[in-house]
Every structure is written in structure tokens, then in C-alpha cells.
N, C-alpha and C positions, 0 to 999 in steps of 0.2 A: 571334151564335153563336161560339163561340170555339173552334178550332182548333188543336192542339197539331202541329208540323210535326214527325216520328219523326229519330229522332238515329240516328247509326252504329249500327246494328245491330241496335235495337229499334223495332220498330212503333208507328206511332202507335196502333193502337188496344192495345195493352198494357194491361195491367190495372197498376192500383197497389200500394204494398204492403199493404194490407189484406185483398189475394187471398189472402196465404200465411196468415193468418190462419185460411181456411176450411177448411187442410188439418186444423189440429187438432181442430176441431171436430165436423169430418166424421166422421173416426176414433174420436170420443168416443159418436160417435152409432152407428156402423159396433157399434162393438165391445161399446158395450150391447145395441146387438139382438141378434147373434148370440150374447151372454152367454145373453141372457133367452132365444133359441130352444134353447140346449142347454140349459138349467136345464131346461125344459119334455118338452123328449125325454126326459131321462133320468131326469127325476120317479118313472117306476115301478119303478126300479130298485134293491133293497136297497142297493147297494156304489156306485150311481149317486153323485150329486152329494146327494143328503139325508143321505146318511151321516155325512157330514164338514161339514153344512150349509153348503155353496156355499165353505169356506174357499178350497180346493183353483183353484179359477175367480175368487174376489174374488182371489187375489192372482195369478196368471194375467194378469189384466185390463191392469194399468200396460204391463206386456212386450209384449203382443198391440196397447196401444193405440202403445205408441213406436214398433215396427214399422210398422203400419198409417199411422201418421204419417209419420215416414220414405219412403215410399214415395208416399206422396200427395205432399209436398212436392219429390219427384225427378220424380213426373209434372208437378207443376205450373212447375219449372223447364224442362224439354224442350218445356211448350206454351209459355213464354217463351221462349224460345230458336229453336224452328222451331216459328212459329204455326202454325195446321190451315189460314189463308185461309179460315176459310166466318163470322167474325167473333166481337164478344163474346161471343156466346149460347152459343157454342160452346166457348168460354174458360171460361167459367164451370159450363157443362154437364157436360165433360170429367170435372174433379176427384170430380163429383155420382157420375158413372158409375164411376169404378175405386174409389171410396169400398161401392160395393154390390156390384160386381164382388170386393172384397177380402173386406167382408164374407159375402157365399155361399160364400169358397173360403175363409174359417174357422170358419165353420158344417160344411163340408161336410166338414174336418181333424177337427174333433170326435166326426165318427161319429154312429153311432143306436147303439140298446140291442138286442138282437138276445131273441127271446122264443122259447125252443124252444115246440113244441105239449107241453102239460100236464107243463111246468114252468117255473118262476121266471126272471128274467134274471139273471144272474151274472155280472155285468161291471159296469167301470166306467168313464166319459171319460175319454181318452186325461190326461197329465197337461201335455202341449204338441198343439196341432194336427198331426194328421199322426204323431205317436208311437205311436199303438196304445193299445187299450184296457188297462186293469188288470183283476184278480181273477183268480178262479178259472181260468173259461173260459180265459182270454187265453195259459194256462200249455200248456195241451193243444196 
């Protein structure tokens, strides 16, 4: 079995450079889903995301995915740098978790479609997470 003896600073059990790898992909994965959950929410809504047929969100996507990246890869450097000590499973776990954890909190920046009782929704996804919705309504 062969044993790597940990150098000044970093841990033997350290993960290699193919870790940072998973941050992008993560994000890719991240930031599809929550694409595809707000396309779906706000499917009923006139001025929603069919109006513009997803333009508005397709290019949205790159920005939401570099940030989400960016911040996976600052987590992933921090678990390199002050490891958690409960081992690799955990190393590798981590990234998994604040990748879904990012995801729900730009799901959640997206908003829902608000449906008065007997009449239409009049709104639309914010145009960045966390910006506020567009239309009509949004103006009151």
C-alpha cells in the first residue's frame, strides 16, 4: 500500500487537482436545475419566462453559472487549506452540499408567480436573482 507522507502545510489526505474540476461541474449541474425549476414555475404566466421564450434566463445562465463556480472553487480551496478532519468523504461531500445549497438560494432569488383569486398573474422573473420581479404588478 503506498502511503504519501503530507508536506508543510497540506495533508496527506488532500485531494488532487481533479477535485477543482468538480467545482464546474457542479455548477453546471446546480444552475440547470434551478434554470429548469423557474422555467416551470413561471410557465403560467403571460409576461413570465414564455413570453420571451426562456431568452431572458438562457443568457442569465453563463453569469449565475461563473458565480456559482467561483464560489464553489473558494469553498473548495478553504476545505484545502483548513481540512474539516472527519476525512475524504467529507472532502468530496462538502463541494456536493454548498453546490445545492447555492442552487435552492437561486431558485429561491427567482421568486414564484404570485396568482391573484380570479385573475391572471401579471408578472415576471426577476431579470438577476434577488432583483424583483418585472410587469405590471411589480410597478404598484
Amino acid at each position: 500500500m503506498f502511503v504519501r507522507k503530507a508536506e508543510a502545510g497540506v495533508p496527506a489526505s488532500a485531494p488532487g487537482c481533479g477535485w477543482y474540476l468538480m467545482a464546474p461541474a457542479l455548477a453546471a449541474v446546480g444552475v440547470y436545475g434551478g434554470t429548469v425549476w423557474t422555467v416551470r414555475s413561471w410557465a403560467s404566466c403571460p409576461l413570465g419566462n414564455d413570453a420571451s421564450n426562456n431568452i431572458g434566463l438562457q443568457m442569465m445562465m453563463p453569469v449565475v453559472w461563473l458565480c456559482v463556480t467561483v464560489l464553489l472553487l473558494l469553498l473548495q480551496l478553504a476545505l484545502r487549506r483548513w481540512p474539516l478532519g472527519s476525512g475524504r468523504a467529507v472532502m468530496w461531500l462538502a463541494p456536493l452540499a454548498g453546490a445545492v445549497a447555492l442552487t435552492l438560494l437561486y431558485r429561491w432569488g427567482m421568486g414564484w408567480p404570485y396568482h391573484p383569486p380570479g385573475g391572471g398573474c401579471m408578472e415576471g422573473y426577476p431579470l438577476f436573482p434577488f432583483t424583483g420581479k418585472t410587469g405590471p404588478s411589480s410597478a404598484e
